[in-house]
C-alpha positions in Angstrom: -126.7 -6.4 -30.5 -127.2 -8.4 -27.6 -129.1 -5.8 -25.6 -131.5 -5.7 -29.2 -131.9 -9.2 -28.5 -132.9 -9.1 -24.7 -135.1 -6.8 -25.4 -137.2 -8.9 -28.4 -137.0 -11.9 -25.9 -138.7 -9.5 -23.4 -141.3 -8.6 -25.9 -142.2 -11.6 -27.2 -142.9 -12.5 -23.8 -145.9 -10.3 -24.1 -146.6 -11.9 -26.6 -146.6 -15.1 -25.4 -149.9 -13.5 -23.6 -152.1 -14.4 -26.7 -151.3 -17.9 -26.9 -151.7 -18.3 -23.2 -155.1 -16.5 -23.6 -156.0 -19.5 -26.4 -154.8 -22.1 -23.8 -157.7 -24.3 -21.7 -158.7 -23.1 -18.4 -159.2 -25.6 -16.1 -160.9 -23.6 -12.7 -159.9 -24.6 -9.7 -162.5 -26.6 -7.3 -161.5 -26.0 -3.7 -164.5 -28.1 -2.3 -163.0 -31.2 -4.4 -159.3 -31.1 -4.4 -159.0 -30.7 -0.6 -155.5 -28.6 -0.5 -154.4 -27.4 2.8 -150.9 -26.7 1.9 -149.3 -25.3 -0.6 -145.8 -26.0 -2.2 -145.3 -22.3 -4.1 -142.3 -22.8 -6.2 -140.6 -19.7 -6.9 -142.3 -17.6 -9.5 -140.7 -17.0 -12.6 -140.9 -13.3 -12.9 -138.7 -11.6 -15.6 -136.1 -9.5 -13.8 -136.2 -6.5 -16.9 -139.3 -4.6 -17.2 -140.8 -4.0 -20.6 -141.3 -0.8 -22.3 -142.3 -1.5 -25.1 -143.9 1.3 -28.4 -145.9 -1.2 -30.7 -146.5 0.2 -33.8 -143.7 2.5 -33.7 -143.1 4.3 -37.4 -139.8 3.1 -37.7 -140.5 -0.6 -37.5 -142.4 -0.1 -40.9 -139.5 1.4 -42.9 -138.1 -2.4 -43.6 -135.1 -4.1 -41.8 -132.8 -1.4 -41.6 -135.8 0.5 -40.2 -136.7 -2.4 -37.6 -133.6 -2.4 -36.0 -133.0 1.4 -35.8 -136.4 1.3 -34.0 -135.7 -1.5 -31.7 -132.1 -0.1 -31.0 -133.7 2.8 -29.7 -136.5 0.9 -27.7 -133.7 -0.5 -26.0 -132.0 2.1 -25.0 -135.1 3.5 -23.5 -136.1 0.5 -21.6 -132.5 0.3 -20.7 -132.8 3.4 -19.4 -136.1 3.1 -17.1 -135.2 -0.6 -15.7 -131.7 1.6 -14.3 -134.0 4.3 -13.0 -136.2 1.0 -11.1 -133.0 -0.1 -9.9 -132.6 2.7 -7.8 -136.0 2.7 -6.6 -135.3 -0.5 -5.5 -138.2 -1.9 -7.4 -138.4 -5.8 -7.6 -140.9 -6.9 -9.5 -140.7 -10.7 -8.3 -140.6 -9.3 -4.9 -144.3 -7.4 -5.1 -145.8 -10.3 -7.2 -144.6 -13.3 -4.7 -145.5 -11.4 -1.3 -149.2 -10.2 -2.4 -149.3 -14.1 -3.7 -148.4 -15.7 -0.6 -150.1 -12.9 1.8 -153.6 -13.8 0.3 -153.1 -17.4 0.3 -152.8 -17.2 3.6 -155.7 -15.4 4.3 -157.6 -17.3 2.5 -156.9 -20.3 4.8 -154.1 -22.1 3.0 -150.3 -22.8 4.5 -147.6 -21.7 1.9 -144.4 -23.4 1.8 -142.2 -21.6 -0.4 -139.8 -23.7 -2.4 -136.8 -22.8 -4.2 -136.2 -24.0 -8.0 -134.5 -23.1 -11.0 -136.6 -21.4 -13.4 -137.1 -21.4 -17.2 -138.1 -17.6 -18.2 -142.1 -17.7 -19.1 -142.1 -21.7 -18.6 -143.6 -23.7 -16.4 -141.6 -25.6 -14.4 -141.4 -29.5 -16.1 -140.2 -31.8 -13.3 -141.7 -30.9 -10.3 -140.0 -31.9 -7.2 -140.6 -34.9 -5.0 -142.7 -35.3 -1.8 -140.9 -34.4 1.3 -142.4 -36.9 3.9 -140.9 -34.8 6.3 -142.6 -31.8 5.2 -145.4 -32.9 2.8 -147.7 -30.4 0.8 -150.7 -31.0 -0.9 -149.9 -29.4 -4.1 -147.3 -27.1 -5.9 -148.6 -24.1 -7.2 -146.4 -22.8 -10.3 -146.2 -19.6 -11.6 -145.0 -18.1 -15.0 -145.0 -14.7 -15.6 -144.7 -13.8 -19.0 -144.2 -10.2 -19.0 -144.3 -6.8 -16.7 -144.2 -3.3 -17.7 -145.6 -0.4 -19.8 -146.9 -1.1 -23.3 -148.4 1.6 -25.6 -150.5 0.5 -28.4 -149.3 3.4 -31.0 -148.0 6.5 -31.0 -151.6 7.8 -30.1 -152.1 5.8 -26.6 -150.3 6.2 -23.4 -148.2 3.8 -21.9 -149.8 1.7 -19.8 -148.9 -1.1 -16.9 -149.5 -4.8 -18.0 -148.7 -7.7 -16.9 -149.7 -11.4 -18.1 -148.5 -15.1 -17.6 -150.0 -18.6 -16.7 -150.5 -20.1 -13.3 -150.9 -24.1 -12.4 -151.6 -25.9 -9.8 -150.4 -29.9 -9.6 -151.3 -32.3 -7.0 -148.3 -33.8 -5.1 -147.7 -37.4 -6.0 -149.6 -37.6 -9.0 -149.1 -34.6 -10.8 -152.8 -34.0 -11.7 -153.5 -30.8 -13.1 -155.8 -29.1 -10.6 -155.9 -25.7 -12.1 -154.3 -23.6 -14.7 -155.2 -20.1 -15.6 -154.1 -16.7 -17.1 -152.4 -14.0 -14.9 -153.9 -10.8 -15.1 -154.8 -7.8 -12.9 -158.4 -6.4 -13.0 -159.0 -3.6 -15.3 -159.2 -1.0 -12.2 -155.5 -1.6 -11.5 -154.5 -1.7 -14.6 -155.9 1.9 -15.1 -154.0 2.6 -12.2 -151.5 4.9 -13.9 -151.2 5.7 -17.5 -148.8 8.3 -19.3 -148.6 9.7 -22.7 -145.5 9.5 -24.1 -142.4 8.1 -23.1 -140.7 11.6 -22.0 -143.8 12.1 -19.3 -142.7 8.5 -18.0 -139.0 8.4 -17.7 -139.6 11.7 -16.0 -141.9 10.4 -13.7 -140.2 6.8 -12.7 -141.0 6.5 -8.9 -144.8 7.4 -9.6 -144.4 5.2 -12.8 -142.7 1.9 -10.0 -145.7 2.4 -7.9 -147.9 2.1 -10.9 -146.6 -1.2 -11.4 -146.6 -2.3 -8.2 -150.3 -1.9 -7.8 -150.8 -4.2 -11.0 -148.4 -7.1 -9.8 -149.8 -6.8 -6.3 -153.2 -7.4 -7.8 -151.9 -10.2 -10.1 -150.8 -11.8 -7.2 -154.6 -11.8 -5.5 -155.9 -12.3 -8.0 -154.0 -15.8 -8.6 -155.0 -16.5 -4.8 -159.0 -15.6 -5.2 -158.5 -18.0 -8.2 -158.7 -20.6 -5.5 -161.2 -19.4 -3.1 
């Protein structure tokens, strides 16, 4: 039973992606805020991937028939996050390094700093200035959920990948931007399969699939604030 719950906590962090959609955008303005450095606090990537049937025939047949069908979503996401695990896949890992890599390029000096993270939150007590090693503003990171999603028993799986990023000005906690995490629909085409038999058989070229959209997720948050 407490796998069956894991795996609704993981999926209602997808769905999590709608209200963050119906949140207010504030867009960054690099000309006004002035940031030169930038405190990234560690992301909050969920360390399961998804894979997740919505729609699935069984979860219509009443309770009985919601749990048989989340039982065996489980056990199939089970399944393909052991098959990651020996590709080494780190979903955290791809997401923070394509992050921080185009920060960089894009002029900006990343101090990464270590916090304790709430799953799909955003962090609530930032921490204090370091005089000895000040930054300009901490830029926090939520992601809400990573993996393969099919919309019915008709569509392929598909990569997603969703959450919320904010950045806060040192010392007075204004909010200089917050935005949706995404990838750009080209990368999100990136790999597609039609039925979960294809994809479990088919897990490195399925890892790589996801790696391309949290790599772009992670630009994409960096262009954010060209």
């Amino acid at each position: 039973m407490s796998r069956i719950r894991n795996f609704l906590a993981l999926v209602v962090g997808l769905v999590l992606v709608v209200g963050c959609a119906q949140q207010r955008e504030i867009p960054y303005d690099r000309q006004t805020a002035q940031v030169r450095t930038i405190g990234l606090l560690t992301p909050a990537v969920p360390e399961e991937t998804t894979l997740f049937l919505n729609n699935s025939p069984g979860a219509m047949f009443g309770i009985i028939g919601a749990l048989v069908d989340a039982g065996i979503q489980t056990g199939r996401q089970d399944t393909f996050n052991e098959h990651l695990r020996q590709q080494n896949y780190s979903a955290a890992s791809i997401f923070t390094k394509a992050l921080i890599e185009q920060l960089r390029k894009d002029g900006y000096a990343v101090r990464e700093i270590a916090i304790g993270r709430t799953p799909h939150q955003p962090v609530r007590t930032l921490p204090a200035v370091d005089p000895a090693d000040p930054v300009d503003a901490y830029l926090d990171v939520a992601i809400t959920g990573q993996g393969y999603v099919a919309n019915g028993m008709a569509t392929p799986y598909r990569p997603v990948v969703s959450g919320r990023a904010r950045l806060v000005q040192a010392g007075t906690n204004a909010v200089l931007m917050d935005v949706p995490v995404s990838a750009q629909p080209e990368a999100l085409r990136a790999a597609e399969y039609p039925d979960y038999a294809t994809l479990i058989a088919q897990v490195p070229a399925a890892a790589r699939g996801l790696e391309v959209v949290l790599s772009d997720a992670g630009r994409s948050v960096a262009r954010e604030m060209q």
